[in-house]
GULUM-767836 format. One record per residue: residue number from 1; x, y, z negated of N, C-alpha, C, O in turn; residue in one letter. Coordinates in nm, 4 decimals, padded with zeros to 6 digits, always signed. Layout:
 resi      n_u      n_v      n_w     ca_u     ca_v     ca_w      c_u      c_v      c_w      o_u      o_v      o_w resn
  NUM        X        Y        Z        X        Y        Z        X        Y        Z        X        Y        Z    A
...
***
This chain:
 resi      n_u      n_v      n_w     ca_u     ca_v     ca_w      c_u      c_v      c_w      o_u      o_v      o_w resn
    1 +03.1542 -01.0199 +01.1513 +03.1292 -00.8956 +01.2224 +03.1410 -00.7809 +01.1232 +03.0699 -00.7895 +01.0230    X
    2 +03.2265 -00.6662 +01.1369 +03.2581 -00.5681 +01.0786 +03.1973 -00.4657 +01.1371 +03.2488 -00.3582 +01.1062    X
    3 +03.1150 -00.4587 +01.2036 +03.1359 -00.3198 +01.2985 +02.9973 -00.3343 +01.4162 +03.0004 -00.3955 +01.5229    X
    4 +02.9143 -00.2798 +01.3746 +02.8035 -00.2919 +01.4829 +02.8736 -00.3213 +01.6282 +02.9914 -00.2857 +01.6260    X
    5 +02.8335 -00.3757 +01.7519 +02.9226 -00.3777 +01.8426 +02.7923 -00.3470 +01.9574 +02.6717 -00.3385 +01.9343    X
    6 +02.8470 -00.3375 +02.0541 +02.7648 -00.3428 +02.1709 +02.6757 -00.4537 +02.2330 +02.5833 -00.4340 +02.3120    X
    7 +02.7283 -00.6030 +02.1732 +02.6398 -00.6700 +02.2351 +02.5061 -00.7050 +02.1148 +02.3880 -00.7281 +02.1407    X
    8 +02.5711 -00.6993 +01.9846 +02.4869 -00.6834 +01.8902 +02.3521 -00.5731 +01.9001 +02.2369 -00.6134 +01.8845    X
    9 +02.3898 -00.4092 +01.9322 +02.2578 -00.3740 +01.9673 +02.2277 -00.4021 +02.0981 +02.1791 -00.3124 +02.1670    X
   10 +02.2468 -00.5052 +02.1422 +02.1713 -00.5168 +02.2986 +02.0638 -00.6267 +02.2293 +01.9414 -00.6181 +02.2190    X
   11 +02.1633 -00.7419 +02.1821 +02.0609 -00.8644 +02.0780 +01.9140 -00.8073 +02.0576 +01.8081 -00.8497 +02.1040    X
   12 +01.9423 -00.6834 +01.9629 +01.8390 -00.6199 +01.9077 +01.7476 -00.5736 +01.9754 +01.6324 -00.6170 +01.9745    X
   13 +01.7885 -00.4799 +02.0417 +01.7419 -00.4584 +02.1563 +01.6272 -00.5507 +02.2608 +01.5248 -00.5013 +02.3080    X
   14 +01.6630 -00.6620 +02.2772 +01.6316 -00.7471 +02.3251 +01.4879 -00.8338 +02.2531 +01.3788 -00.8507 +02.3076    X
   15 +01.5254 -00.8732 +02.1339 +01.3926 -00.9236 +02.0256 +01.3126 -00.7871 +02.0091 +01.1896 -00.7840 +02.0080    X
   16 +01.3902 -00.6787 +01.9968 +01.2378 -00.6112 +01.9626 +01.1584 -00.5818 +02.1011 +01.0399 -00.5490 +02.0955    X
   17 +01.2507 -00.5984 +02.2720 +01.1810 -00.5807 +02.3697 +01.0434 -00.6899 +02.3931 +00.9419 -00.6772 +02.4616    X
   18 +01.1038 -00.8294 +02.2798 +00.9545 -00.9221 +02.2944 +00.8614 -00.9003 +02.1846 +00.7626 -00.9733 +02.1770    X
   19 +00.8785 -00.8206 +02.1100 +00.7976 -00.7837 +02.0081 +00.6145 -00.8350 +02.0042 +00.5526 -00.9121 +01.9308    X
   20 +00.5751 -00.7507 +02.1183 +00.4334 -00.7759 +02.1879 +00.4199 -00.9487 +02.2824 +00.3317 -00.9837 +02.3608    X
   21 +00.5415 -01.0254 +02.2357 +00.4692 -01.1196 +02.2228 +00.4104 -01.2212 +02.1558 +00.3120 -01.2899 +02.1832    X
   22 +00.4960 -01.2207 +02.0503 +00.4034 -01.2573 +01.8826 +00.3097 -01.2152 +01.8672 +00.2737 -01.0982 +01.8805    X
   23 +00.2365 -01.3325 +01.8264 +00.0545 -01.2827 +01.8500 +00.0684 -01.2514 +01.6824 +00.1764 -01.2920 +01.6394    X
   24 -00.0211 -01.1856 +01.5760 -00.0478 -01.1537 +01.5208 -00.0114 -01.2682 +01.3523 +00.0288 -01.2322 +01.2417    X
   25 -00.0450 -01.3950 +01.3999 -00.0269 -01.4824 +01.3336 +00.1229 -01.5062 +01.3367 +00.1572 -01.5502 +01.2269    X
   26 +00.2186 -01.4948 +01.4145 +00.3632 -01.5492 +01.4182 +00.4520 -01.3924 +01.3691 +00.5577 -01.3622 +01.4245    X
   27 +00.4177 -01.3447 +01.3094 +00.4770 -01.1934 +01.2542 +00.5873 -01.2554 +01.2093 +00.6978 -01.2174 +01.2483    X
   28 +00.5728 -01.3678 +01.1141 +00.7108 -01.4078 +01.0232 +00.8128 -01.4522 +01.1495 +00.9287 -01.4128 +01.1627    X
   29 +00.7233 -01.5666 +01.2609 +00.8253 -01.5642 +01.3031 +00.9423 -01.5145 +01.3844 +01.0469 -01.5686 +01.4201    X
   30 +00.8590 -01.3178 +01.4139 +00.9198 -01.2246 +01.4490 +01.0349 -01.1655 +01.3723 +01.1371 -01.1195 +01.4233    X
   31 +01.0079 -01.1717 +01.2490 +01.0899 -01.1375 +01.1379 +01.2058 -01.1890 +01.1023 +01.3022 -01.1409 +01.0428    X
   32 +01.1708 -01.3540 +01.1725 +01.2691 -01.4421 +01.1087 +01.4026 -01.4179 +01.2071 +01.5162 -01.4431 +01.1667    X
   33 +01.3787 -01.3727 +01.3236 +01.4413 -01.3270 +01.4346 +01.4971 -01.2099 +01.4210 +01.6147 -01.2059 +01.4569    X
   34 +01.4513 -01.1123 +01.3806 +01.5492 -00.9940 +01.3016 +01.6016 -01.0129 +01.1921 +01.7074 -00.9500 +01.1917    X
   35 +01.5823 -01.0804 +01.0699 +01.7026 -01.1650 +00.9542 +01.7653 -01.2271 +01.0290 +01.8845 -01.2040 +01.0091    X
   36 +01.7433 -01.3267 +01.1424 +01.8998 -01.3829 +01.1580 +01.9992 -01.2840 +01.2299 +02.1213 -01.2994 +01.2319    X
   37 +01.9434 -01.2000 +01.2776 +02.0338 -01.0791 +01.3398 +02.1184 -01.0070 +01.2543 +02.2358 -00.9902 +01.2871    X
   38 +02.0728 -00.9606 +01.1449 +02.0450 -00.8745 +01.0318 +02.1553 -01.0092 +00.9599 +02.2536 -00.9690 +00.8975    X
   39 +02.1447 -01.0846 +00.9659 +02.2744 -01.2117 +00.8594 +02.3987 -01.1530 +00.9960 +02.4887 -01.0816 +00.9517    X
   40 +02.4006 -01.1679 +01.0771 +02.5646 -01.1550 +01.1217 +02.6300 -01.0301 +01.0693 +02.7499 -01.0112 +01.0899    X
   41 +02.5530 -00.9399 +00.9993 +02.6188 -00.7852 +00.9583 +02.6886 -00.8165 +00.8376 +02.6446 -00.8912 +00.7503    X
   42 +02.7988 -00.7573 +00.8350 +02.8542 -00.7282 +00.6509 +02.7305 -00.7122 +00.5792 +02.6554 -00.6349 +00.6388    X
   43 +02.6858 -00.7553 +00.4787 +02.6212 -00.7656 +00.3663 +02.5924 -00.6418 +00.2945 +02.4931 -00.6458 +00.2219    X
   44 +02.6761 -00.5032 +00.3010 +02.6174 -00.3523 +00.2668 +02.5885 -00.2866 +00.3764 +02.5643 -00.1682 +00.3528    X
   45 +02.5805 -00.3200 +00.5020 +02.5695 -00.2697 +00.6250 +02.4473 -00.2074 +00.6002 +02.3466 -00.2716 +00.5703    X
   46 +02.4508 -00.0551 +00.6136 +02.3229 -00.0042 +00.5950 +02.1759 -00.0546 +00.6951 +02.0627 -00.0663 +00.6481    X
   47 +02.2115 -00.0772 +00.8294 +02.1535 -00.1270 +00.9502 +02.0571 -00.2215 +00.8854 +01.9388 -00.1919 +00.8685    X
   48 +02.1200 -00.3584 +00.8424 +02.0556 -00.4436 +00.8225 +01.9236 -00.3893 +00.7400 +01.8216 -00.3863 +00.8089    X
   49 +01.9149 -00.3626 +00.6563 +01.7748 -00.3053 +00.5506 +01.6935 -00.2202 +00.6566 +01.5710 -00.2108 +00.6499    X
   50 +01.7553 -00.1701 +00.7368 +01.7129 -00.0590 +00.8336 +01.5962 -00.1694 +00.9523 +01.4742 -00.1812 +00.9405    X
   51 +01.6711 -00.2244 +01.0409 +01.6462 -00.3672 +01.0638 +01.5057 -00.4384 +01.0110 +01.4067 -00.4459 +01.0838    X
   52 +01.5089 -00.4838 +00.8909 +01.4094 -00.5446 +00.7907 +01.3052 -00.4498 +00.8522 +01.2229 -00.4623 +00.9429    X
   53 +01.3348 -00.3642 +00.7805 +01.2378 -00.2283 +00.7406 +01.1364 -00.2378 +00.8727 +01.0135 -00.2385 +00.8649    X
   54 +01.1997 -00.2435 +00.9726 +01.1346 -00.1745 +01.0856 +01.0162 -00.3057 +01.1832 +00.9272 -00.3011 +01.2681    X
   55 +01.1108 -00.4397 +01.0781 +00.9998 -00.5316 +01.1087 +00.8865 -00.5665 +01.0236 +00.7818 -00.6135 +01.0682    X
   56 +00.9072 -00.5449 +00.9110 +00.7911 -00.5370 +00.8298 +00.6943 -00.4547 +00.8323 +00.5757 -00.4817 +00.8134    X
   57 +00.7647 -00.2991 +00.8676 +00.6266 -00.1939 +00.9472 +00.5862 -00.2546 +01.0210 +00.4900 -00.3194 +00.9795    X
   58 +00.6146 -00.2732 +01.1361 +00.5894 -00.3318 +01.2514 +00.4933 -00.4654 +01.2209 +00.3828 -00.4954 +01.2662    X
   59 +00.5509 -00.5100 +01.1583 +00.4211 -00.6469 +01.1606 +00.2838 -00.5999 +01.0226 +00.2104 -00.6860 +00.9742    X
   60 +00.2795 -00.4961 +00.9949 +00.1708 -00.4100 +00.9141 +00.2139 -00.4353 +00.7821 +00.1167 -00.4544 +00.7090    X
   61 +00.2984 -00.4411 +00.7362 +00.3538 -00.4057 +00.6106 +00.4799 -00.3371 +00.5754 +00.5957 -00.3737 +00.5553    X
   62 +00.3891 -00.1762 +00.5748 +00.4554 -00.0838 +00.5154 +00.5154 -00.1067 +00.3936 +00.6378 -00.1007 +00.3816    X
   63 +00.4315 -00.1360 +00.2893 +00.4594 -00.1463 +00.1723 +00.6305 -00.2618 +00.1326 +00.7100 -00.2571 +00.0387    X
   64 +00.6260 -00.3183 +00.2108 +00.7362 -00.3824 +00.1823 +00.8305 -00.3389 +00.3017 +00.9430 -00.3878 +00.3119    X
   65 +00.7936 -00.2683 +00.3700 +00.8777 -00.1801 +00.4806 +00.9705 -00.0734 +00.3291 +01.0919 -00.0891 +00.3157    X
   66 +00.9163 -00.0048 +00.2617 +00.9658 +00.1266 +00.1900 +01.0780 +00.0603 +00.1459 +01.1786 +00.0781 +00.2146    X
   67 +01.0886 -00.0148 +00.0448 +01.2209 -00.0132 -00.0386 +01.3355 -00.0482 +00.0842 +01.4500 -00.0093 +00.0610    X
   68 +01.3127 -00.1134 +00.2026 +01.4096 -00.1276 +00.3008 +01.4373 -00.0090 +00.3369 +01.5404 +00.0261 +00.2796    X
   69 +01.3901 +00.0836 +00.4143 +01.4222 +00.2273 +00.4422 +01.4829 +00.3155 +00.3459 +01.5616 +00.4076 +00.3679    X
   70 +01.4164 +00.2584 +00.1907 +01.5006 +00.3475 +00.1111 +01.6388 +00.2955 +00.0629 +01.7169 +00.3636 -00.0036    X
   71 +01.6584 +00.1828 +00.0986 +01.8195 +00.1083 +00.0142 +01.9263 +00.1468 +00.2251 +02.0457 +00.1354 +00.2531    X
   72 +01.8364 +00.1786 +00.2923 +01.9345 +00.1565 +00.4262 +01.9537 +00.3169 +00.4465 +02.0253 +00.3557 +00.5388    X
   73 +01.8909 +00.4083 +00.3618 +01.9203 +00.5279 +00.3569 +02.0073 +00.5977 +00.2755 +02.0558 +00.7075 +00.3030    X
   74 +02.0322 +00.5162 +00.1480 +02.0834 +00.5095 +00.0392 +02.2611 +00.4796 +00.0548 +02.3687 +00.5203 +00.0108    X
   75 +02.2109 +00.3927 +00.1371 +02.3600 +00.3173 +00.1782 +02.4506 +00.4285 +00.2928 +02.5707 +00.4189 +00.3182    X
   76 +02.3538 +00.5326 +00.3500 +02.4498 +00.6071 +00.4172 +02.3797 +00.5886 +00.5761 +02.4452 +00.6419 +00.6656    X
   77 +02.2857 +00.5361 +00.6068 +02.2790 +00.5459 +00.7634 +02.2170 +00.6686 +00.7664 +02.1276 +00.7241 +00.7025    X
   78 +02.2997 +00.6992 +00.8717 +02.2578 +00.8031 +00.9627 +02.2489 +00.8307 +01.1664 +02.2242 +00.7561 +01.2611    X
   79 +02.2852 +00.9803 +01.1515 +02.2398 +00.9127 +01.2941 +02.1180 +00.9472 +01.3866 +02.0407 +01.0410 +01.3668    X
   80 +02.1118 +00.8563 +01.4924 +01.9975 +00.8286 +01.5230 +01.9323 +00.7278 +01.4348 +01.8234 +00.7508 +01.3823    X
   81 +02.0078 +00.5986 +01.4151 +01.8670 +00.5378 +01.3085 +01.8939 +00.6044 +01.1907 +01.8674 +00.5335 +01.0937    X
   82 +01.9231 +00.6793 +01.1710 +01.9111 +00.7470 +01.0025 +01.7844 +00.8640 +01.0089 +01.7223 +00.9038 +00.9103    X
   83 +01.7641 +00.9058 +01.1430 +01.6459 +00.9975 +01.1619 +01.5373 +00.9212 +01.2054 +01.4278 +00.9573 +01.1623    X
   84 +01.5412 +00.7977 +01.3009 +01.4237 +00.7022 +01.2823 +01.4091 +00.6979 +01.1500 +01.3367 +00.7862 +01.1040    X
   85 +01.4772 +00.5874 +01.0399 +01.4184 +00.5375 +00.9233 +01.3851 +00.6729 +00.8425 +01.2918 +00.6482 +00.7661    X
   86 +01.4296 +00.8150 +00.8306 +01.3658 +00.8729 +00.8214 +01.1573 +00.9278 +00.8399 +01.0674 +00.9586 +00.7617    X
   87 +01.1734 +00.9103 +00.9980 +01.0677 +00.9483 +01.0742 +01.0041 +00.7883 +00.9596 +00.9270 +00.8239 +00.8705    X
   88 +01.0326 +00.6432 +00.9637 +00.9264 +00.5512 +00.9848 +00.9144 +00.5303 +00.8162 +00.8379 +00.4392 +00.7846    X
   89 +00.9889 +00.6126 +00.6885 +00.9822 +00.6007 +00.6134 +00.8818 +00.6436 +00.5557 +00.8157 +00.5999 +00.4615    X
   90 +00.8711 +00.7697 +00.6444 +00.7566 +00.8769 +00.6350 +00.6300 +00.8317 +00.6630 +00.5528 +00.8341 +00.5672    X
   91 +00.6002 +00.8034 +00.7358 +00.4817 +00.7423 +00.7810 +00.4377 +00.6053 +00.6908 +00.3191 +00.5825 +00.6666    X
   92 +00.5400 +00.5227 +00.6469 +00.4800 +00.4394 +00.5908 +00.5056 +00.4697 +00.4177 +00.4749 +00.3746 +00.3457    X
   93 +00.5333 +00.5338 +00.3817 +00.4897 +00.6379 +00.2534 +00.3656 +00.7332 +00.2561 +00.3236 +00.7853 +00.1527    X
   94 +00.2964 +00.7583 +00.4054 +00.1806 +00.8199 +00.3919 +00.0644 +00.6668 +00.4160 -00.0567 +00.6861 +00.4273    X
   95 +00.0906 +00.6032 +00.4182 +00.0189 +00.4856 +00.5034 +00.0057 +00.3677 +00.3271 -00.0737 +00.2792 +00.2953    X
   96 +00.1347 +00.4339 +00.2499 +00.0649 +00.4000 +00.1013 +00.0835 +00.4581 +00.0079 +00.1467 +00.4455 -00.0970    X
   97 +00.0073 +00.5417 +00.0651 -00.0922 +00.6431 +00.0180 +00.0060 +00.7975 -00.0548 -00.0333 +00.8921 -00.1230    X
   98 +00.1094 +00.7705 -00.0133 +00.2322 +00.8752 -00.0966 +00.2564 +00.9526 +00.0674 +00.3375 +00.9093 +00.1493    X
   99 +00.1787 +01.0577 +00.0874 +00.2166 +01.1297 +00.1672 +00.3092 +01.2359 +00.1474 +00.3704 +01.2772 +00.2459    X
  100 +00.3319 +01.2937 +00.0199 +00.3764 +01.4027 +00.0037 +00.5126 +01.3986 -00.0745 +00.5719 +01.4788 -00.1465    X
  101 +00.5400 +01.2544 -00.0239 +00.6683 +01.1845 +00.0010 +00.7303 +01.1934 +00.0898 +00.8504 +01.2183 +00.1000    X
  102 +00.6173 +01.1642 +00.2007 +00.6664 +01.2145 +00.3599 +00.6707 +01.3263 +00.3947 +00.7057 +01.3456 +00.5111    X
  103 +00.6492 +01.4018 +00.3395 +00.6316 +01.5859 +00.3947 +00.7774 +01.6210 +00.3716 +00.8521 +01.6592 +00.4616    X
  104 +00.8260 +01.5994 +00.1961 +00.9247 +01.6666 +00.1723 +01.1102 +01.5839 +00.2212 +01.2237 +01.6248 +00.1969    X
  105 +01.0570 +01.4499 +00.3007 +01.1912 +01.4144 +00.3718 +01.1177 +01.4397 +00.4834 +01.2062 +01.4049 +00.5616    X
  106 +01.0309 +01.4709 +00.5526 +01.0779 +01.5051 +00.6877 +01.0799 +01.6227 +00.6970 +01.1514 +01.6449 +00.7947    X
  107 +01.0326 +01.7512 +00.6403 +01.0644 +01.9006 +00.6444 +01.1604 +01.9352 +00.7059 +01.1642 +01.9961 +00.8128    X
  108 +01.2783 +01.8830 +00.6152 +01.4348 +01.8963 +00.6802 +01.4518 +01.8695 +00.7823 +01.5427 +01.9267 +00.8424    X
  109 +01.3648 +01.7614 +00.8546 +01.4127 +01.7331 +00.9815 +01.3889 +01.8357 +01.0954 +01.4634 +01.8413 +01.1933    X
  110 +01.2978 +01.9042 +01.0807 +01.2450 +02.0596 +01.1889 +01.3606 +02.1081 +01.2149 +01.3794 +02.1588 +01.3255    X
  111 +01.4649 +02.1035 +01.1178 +01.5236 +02.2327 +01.1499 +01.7215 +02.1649 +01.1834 +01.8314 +02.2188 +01.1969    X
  112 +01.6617 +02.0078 +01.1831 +01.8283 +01.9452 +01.2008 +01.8504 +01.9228 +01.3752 +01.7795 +01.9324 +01.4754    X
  113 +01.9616 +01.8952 +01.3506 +01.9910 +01.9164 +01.5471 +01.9109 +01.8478 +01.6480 +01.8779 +01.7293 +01.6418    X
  114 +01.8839 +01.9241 +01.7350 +01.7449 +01.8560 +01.8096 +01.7589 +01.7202 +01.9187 +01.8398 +01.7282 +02.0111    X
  115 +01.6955 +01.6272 +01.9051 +01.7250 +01.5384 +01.9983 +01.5746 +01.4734 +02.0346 +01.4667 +01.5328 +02.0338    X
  116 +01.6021 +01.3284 +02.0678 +01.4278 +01.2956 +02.1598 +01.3437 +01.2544 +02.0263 +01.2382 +01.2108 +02.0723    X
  117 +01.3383 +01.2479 +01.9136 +01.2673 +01.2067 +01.8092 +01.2608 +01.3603 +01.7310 +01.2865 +01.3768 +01.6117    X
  118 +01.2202 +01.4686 +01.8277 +01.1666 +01.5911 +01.7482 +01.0467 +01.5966 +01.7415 +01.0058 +01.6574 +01.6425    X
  119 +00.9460 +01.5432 +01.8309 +00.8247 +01.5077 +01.8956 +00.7597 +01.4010 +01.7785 +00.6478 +01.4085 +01.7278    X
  120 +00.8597 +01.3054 +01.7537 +00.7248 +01.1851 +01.6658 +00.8032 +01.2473 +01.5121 +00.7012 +01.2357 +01.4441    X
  121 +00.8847 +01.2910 +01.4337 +00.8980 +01.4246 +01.3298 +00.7900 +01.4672 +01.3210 +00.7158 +01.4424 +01.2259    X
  122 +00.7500 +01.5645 +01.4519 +00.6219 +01.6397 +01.4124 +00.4793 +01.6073 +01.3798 +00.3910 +01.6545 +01.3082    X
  123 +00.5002 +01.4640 +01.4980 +00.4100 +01.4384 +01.4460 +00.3690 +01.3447 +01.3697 +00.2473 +01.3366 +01.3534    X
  124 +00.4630 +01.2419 +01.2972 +00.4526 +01.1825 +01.1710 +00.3999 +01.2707 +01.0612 +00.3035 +01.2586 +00.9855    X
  125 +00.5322 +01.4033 +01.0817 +00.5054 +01.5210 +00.9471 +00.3444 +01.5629 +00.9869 +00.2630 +01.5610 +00.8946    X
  126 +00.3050 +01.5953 +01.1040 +00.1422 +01.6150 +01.0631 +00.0133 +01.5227 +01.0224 -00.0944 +01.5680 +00.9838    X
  127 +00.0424 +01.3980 +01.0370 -00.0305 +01.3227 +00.9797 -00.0295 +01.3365 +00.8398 -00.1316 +01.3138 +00.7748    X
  128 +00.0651 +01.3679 +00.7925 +00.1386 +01.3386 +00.6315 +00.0695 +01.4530 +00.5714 +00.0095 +01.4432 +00.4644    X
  129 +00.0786 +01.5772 +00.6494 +00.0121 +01.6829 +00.5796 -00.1358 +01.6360 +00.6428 -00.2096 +01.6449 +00.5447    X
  130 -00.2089 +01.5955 +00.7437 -00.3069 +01.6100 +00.7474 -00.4001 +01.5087 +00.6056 -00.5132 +01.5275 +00.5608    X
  131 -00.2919 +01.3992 +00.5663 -00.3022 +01.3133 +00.4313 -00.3322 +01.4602 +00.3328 -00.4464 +01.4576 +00.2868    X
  132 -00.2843 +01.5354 +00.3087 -00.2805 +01.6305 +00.1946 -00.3268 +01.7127 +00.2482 -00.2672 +01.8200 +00.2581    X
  133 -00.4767 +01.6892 +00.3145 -00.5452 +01.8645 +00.3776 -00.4864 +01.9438 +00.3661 -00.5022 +02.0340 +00.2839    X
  134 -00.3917 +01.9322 +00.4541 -00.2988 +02.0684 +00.5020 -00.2920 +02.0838 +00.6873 -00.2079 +02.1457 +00.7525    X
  135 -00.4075 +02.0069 +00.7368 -00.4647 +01.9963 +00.8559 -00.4344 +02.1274 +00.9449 -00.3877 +02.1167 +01.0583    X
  136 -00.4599 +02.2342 +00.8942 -00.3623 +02.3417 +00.9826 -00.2813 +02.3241 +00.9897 -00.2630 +02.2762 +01.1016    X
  137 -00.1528 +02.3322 +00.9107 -00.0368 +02.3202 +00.9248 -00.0172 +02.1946 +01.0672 +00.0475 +02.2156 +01.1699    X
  138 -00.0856 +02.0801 +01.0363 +00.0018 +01.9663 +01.0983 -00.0417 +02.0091 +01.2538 +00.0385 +01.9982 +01.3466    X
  139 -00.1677 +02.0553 +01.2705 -00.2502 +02.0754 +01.3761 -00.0902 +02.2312 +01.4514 -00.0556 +02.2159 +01.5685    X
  140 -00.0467 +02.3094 +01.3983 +00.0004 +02.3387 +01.4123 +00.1705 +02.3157 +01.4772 +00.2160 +02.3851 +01.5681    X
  141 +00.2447 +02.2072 +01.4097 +00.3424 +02.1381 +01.4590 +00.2694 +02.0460 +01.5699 +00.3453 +02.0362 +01.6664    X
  142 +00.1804 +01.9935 +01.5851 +00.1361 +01.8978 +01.7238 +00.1521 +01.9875 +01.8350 +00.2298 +01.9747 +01.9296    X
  143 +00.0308 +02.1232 +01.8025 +00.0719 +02.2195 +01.9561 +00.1935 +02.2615 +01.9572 +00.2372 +02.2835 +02.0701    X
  144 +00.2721 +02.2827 +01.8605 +00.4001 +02.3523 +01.8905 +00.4694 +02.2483 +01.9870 +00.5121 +02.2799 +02.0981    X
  145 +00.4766 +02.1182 +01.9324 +00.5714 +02.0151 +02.0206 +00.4822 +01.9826 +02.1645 +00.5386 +01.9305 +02.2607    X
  146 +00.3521 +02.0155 +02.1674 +00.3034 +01.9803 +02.2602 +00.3333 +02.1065 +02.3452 +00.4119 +02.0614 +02.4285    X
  147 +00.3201 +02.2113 +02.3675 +00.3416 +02.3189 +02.4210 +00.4549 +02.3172 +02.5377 +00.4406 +02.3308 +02.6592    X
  148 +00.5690 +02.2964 +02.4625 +00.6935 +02.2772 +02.5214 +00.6967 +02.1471 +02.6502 +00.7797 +02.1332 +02.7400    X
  149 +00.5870 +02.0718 +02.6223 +00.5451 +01.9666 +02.7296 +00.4352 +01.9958 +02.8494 +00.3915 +01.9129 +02.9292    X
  150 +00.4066 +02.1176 +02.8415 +00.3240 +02.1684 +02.9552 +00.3382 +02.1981 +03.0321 +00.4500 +02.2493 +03.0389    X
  151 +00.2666 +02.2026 +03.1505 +00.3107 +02.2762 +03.2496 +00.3051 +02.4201 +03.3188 +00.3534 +02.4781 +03.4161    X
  152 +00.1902 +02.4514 +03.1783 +00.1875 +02.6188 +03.1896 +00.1025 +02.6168 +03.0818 +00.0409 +02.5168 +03.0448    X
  153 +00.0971 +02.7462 +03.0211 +00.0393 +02.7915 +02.9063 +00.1158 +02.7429 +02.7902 +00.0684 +02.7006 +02.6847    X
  154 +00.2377 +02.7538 +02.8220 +00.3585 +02.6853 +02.6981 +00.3366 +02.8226 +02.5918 +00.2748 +02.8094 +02.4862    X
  155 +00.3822 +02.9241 +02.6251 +00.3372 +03.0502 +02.5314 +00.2254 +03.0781 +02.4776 +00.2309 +03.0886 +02.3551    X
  156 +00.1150 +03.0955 +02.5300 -00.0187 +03.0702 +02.4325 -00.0495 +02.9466 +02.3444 -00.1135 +02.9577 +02.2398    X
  157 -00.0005 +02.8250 +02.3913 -00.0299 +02.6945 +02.2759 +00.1032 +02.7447 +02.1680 +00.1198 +02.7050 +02.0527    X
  158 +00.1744 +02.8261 +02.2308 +00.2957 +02.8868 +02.1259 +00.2560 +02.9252 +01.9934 +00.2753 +02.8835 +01.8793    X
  159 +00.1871 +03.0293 +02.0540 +00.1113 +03.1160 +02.0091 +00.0333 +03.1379 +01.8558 +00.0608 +03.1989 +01.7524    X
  160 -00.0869 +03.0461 +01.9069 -00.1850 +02.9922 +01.9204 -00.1624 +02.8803 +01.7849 -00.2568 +02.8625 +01.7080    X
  161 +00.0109 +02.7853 +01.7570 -00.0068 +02.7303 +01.7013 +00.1108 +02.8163 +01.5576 +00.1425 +02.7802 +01.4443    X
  162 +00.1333 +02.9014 +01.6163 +00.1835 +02.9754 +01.4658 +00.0919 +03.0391 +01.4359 +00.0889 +03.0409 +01.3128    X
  163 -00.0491 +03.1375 +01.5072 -00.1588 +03.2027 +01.4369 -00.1942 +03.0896 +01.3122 -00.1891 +03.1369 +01.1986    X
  164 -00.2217 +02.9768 +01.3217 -00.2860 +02.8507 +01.2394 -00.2484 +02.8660 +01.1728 -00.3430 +02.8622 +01.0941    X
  165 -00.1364 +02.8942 +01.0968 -00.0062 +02.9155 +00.9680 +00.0424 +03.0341 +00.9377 +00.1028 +03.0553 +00.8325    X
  166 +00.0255 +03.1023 +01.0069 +00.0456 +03.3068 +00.9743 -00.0766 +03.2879 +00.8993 -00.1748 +03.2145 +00.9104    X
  167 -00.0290 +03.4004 +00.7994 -00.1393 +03.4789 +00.6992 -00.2402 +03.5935 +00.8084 -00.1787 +03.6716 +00.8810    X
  168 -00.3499 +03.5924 +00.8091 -00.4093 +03.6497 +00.8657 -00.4000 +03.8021 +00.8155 -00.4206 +03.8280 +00.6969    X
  169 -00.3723 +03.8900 +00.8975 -00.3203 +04.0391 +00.8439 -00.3362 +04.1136 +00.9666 -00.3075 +04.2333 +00.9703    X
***
């Protein structure tokens, strides 16, 4: 296989739709189910590390989640999963204990072309700052993305969440 294909992310698709049924104890053998997926790819396929990555978060290890996100980022994915492993790199760089790891790769993301992962951006990036008492700030990106999800009072939570971060003057 050269070439991600369509039935390949359906595969995927598919194991991570049973995810929630591995009880807690069978994590590996959730894992072992995304490596054999992850073996049909070319061997630099950025995906695959991407892949790993997202099962080792997933089964509570960040820590061996990072170097996957960082060699499948390295390698060039982008994208939509290049802004996931972004978003889940982040989080699990604040989760050990390097938040301000996560602040300065997801920053960039505020302001890159908008799609449905602008929402967990913000709010990964505010956990990350709320890691580095910078709790306004993050409290700030939550109402902003939340705002836009209301059904009225979208302009005052507007508002309301840039006062938090304006210099008071």
């Amino acid at each position: 296989m050269t070439t991600i294909d369509a039935d390949w992310d359906e595969r995927v698709t598919a194991a991570w739709a049973t995810f929630d049924d591995y009880a807690e104890a069978e994590a590996a053998d959730f894992r072992a189910v995304i490596d054999a997926l992850v073996a049909e790819l070319p061997a630099d396929s950025p995906v695959g590390p991407f892949e790993r990555a997202c099962a080792w978060d997933s089964t509570g290890h960040s820590d061996r989640a990072v170097p996957l996100y960082r060699e499948a980022l390295a390698r060039g994915l982008d994208g939509y999963r290049g802004r996931r492993a972004k978003i889940q790199l982040s989080s699990s760089l604040r989760n050990t204990g390097q938040p301000e790891e996560g602040v300065k790769l997801l920053t960039p993301e505020l302001v890159a072309p908008s799609d449905e992962l602008d929402d967990a951006v913000r709010a990964t990036l505010a956990l990350c700052l709320a890691s580095l008492g910078r709790e306004r700030e993050g409290l700030a990106l939550v109402l902003g993305a939340l705002a836009a999800h209301l059904p009225r009072y979208q302009r005052s939570m507007a508002n309301y969440a840039r006062e938090l971060v304006e210099p008071e003057g």
